[in-house]
N, C-alpha and C positions, 0 to 999 in steps of 0.2 A: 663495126668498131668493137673493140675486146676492152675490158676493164681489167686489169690484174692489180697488185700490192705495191706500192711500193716499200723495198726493202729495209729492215731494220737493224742492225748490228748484233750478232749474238744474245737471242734472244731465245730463252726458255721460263715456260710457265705452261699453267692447267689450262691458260687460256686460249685458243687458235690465233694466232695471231697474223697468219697468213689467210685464212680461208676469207672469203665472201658469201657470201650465205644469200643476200639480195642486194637490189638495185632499185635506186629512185634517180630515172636522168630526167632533167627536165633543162628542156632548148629555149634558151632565150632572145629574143628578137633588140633592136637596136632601144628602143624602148623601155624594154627588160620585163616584156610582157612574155608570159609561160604562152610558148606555138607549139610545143609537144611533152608529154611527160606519158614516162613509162616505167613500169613496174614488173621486176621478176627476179628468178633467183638463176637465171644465166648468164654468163658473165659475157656472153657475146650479145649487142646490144643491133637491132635491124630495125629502120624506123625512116620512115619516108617525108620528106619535108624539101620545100622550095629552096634554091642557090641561095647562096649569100653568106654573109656573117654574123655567127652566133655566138652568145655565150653560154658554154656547157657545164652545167652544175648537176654533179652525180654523188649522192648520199649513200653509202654501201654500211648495212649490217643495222639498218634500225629498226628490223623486226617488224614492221609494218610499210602499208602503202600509203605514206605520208601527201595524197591528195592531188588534184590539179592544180592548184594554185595556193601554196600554204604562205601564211604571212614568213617573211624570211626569218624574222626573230624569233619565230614561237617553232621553227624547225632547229631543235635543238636536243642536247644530251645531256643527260644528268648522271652523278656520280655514280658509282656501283662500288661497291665496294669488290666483286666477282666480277668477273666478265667470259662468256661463252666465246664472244670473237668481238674484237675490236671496234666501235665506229669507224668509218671513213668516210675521206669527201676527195672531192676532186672540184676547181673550179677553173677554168678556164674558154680562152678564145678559140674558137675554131671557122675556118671559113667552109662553105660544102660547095664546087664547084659545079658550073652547071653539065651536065652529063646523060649524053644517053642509054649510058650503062651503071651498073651498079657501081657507088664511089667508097671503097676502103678506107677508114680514116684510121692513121697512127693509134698504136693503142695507146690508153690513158693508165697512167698509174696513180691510184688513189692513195691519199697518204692518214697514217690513222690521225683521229682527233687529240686521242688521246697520248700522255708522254709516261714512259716506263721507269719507275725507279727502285732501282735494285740498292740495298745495303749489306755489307757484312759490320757487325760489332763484334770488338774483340775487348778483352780487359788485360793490361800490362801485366806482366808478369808480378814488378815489384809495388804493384795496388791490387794484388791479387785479393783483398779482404772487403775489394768494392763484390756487391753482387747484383748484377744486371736483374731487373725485375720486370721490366715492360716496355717496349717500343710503340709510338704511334705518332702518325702523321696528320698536321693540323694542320688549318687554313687551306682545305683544299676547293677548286670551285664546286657550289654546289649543281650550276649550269653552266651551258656553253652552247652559243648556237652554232649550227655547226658549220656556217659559210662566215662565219667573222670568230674567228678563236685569238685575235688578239683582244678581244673586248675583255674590259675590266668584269667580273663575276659581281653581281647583285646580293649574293650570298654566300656562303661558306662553311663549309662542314668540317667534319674530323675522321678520320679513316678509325676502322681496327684496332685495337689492344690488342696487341699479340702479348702475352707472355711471354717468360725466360725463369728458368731455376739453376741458369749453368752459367759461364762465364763467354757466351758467345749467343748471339745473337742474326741468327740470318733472314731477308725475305726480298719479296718484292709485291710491289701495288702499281696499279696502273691510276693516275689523276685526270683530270681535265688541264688544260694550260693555263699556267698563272703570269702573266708577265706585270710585274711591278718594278722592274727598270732595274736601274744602277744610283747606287749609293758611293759618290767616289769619294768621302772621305774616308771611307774604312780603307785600310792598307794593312791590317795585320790579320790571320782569321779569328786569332782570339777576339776580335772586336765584332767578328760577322753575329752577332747576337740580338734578343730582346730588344735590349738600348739600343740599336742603330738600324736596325732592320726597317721596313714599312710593314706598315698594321696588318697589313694581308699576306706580307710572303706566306708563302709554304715555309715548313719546317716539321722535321723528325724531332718530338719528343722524346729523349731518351729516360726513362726513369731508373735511378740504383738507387742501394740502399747498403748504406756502410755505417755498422755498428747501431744506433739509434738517430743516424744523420741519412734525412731523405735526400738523394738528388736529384735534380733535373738535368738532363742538358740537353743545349737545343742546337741543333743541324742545321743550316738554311743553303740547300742545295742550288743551285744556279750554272751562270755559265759559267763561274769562277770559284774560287774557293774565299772570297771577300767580297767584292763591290758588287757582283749580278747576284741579282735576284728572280731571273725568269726561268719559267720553265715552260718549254715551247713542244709545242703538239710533236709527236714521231718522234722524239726525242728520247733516247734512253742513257739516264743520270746514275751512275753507279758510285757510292756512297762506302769507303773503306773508311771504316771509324774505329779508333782506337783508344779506351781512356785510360789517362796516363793517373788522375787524380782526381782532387776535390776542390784545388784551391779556386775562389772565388772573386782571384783578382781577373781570372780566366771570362769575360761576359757572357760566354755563353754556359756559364755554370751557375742555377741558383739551387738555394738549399735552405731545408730546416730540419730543425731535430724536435725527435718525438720521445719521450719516455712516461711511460706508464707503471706506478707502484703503488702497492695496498697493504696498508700496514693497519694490523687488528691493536683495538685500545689495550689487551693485555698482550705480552709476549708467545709467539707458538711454543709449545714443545714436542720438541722432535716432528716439524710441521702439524703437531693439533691442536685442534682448537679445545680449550676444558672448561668453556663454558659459554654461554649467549652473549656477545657483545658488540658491539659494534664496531666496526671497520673505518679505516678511511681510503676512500681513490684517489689517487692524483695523477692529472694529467700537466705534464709539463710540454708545453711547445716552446720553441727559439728560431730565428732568423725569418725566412722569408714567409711564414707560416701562412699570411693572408691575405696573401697571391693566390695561394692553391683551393681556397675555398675547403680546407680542414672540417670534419667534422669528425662528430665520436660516437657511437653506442653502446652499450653496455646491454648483452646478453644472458640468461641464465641456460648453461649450456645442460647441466645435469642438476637434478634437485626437486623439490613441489615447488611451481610458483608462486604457491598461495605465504610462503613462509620467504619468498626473497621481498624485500623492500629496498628502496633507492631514493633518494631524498626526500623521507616519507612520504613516498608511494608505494605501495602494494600491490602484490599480483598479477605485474604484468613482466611476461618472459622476456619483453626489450625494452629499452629505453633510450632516449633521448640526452648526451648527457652535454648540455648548455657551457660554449666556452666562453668564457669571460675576458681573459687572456692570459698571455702566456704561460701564469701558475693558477690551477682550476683542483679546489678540492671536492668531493663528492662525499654522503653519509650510504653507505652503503650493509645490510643487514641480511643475515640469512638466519631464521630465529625458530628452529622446527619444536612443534612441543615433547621432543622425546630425540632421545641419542641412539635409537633401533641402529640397525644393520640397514633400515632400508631408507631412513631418514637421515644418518647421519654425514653422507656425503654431498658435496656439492661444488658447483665450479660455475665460474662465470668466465666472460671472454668480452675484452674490450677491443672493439675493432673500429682502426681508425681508415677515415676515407676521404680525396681530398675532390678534386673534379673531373680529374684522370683514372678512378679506381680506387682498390685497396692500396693501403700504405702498409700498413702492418697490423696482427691481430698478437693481443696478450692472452693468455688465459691462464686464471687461477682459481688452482683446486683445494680445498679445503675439505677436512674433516675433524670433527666433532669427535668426543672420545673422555673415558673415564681413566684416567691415571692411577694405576696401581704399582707400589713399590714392592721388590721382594728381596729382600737380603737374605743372602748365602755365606756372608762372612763380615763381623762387626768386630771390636777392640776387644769385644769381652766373651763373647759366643762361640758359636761353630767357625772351622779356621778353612772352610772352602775347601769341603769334602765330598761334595755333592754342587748338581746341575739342575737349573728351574730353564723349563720351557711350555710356552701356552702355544698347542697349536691353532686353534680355534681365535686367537688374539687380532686388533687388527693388525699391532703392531710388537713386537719386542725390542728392545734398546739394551744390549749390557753396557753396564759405566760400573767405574768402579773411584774411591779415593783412595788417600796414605793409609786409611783403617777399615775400609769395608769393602766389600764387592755387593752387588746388584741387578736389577734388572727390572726396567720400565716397562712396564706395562698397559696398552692400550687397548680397553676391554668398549663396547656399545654398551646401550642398555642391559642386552638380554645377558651381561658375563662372559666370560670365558673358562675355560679349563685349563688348571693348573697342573704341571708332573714332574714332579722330584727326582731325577736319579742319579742316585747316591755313585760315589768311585768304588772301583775294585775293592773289596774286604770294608767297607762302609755300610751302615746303615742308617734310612732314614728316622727321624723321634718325630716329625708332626711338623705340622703348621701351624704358628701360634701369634697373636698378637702384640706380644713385647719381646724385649729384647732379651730377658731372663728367663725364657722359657717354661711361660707363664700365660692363661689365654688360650690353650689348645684350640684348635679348632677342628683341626683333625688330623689324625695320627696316619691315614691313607696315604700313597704317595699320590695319588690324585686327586683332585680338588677342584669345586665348580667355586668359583668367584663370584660372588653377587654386590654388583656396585650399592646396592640399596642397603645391605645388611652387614656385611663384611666392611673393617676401617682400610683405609689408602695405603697401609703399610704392613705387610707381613713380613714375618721371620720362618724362615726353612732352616729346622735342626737337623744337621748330619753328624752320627759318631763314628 
């Protein structure tokens, strides 16, 4: 007797999906007492045994010699997320006539346990500003034995997160069979959803994220595109999914929105910070937020730990940050004893996670800094003859009003270096600390800035 596949419909993957690798037959008598069992990895099967009528049950590809007499329910397969080469079984009747020669029996074609499900996602042209984030496939069975695969699963798992950064989404996974019936009041697919489903179908998670609004949407593959819900062994489900939007009158669409903002108790200038203070975080969530089982942390991504604090707590690089609901404020501090070059910066990052993955991370960078002002041209002075530039600075800002021009200056602890230079046929007269050219500080065109000694405001004379 020969064992080969039986046939699957266009069918590619990593995984063999034809091959046979080994063999468990085992001959069963009127009774359904095991009279013979054999094990090997040839697919032509020779085995000697009395006339009569048996039932032939042949387990193909389960990597071991599963026994002479295994309890039938404990001969079973469990999910993989990979697969080398498929399960298979084969169960049927056969009679062996009596003969005094060798009897050739019809070969058997085993069929796999498992059923194939292929999807392609695509995003609409005109919801192009959805972007796909993650696909994954839930309620799959976690067992199956492998001579009753209509039996209800005991347990259930969840496949794979595949990611996505693009607007398409493709794969496939091979499950165990789920048959949980028909639902014949559903008649539209927009209804094949959450609400109407049964507790165990299978279903594709789909997750996007548009703007600060998380999506879900959920797939529930069957023999239909509404009322079935089964997914039967050898079976291969190909899944063309296309999202058109957001709206959530659609049931197989839920959603909620995330936004994250930190707003310091004085105003930044020109993003710095100009002095220790304290912050606020706010976590905002909306809609279906606690379904998804939301949570939040709060990381110190660059900076000393010992100077970030989080609702007075100290010192530690992450945190825990407690939702309360759907508007959550947090006290959040980064308080270093000095504005160095090597302490002055710092950044945190809130990354939110629901029970599917990341949703989204924020992060925000902050620095610390000494504001120094330097006019080049005032109502009564120099008429903007000359040019102030720090290259050593963290930062420069020119601004100017209706009567002056200038230039912000963001200097660390340790100062910066200032240099004057003057226009074509100009010359510089000094840096001085009033506006009347009064104060020198120095007549050089270059000039070391000392936040400590030096006032917040200089004057560059040019004639």
């Amino acid at each position: 007797m020969s064992v080969c596949p039986d046939p699957m419909t266009a069918v590619t993957h990593a995984a063999d999906e034809e091959a046979i690798r080994d063999l468990n037959l085992y001959l069963l008598d009127a009774d359904r007492n095991v009279v013979l069992h054999r094990y090997q990895s040839s697919p032509t099967l020779r085995f000697e045994c009395l006339p009569g009528d048996y039932l032939l049950r042949i387990a193909a590809n389960m990597g071991r010699d599963t026994g002479d007499s295994p309890a039938w329910e404990n001969l079973a397969v469990t999910h993989a997320d990979d697969y080398d080469t498929l399960p298979m079984a084969y169960e049927g009747e056969v009679s062996i006539p009596s003969s005094d020669e060798t009897v050739t029996l019809p070969t058997v074609e085993v069929q796999r346990v498992v059923a194939k499900v292929t999807y392609n996602i695509s995003v609409a042209p005109d919801a192009g500003d959805i972007r796909l984030h993650s696909v994954q496939p839930v309620n799959l069975p976690a067992r199956m034995p492998v001579f009753d695969p209509g039996l209800r699963a005991a347990e259930y798992t969840a496949g794979e997160i595949v990611g996505s950064s693009s607007q398409t989404l493709t794969g496939t996974f091979y499950m165990l069979p789920n048959l949980q019936g028909e639902v014949p009041s559903i008649a539209d697919q927009r209804d094949k959803g959450p609400a109407n489903a049964p507790a165990d179908a299978t279903f594709l998670r789909i997750r996007a994220l548009r703007g600060s609004k998380v999506l879900d949407y959920y797939i529930y593959p069957g023999g239909n595109n509404t009322s079935n819900f089964d997914i039967r062994a050898n079976t291969h489900y190909r899944l063309d999914i296309m999202i058109r939007g957001d709206a959530e009158v659609d049931t197989r669409i839920r959603a909620y929105t995330v936004e994250v903002l930190c707003t310091p108790e004085a105003a930044l200038s020109n993003g710095f910070l100009l002095e220790r203070q304290p912050m606020r975080l706010t976590l905002r969530l909306g809609g279906a937020y606690e379904e998804t089982g939301v949570e939040a942390f709060v990381e110190l991504k660059t900076g000393d730990v010992r100077y970030f604090g989080f609702e007075g707590q100290w010192g530690a690089v992450a945190r825990t940050m407690e939702i309360r609901g759907p508007e959550n404020d947090y006290d959040i501090r980064y308080w270093p004893p000095s504005f160095t070059r090597e302490e002055c910066r710092f950044m945190f990052r809130v990354q939110i996670l629901d029970r599917y993955g990341e949703v989204a991370s924020f992060s925000f960078p902050y620095c610390y800094a000494h504001l120094l002002r330097v006019y080049t041209k005032w109502f009564d002075g120099s008429n903007g003859k000359g040019t102030v530039a720090s290259p050593d600075a963290l930062r420069v800002v020119e601004d100017m009003t209706l009567a002056s021009w200038y230039s912000l200056i963001y200097c660390p602890d340790e100062g910066c270096t200032l240099v004057a230079t003057p226009d074509a046929d100009r010359l510089f007269e000094g840096w001085c600390r009033n506006a009347d050219h009064t104060g020198v500080l120095s007549y050089e065109e270059q000039y070391r800035f000392s936040p400590d000694d030096d006032p917040a405001v200089i004057y560059a004379y040019f004639r």
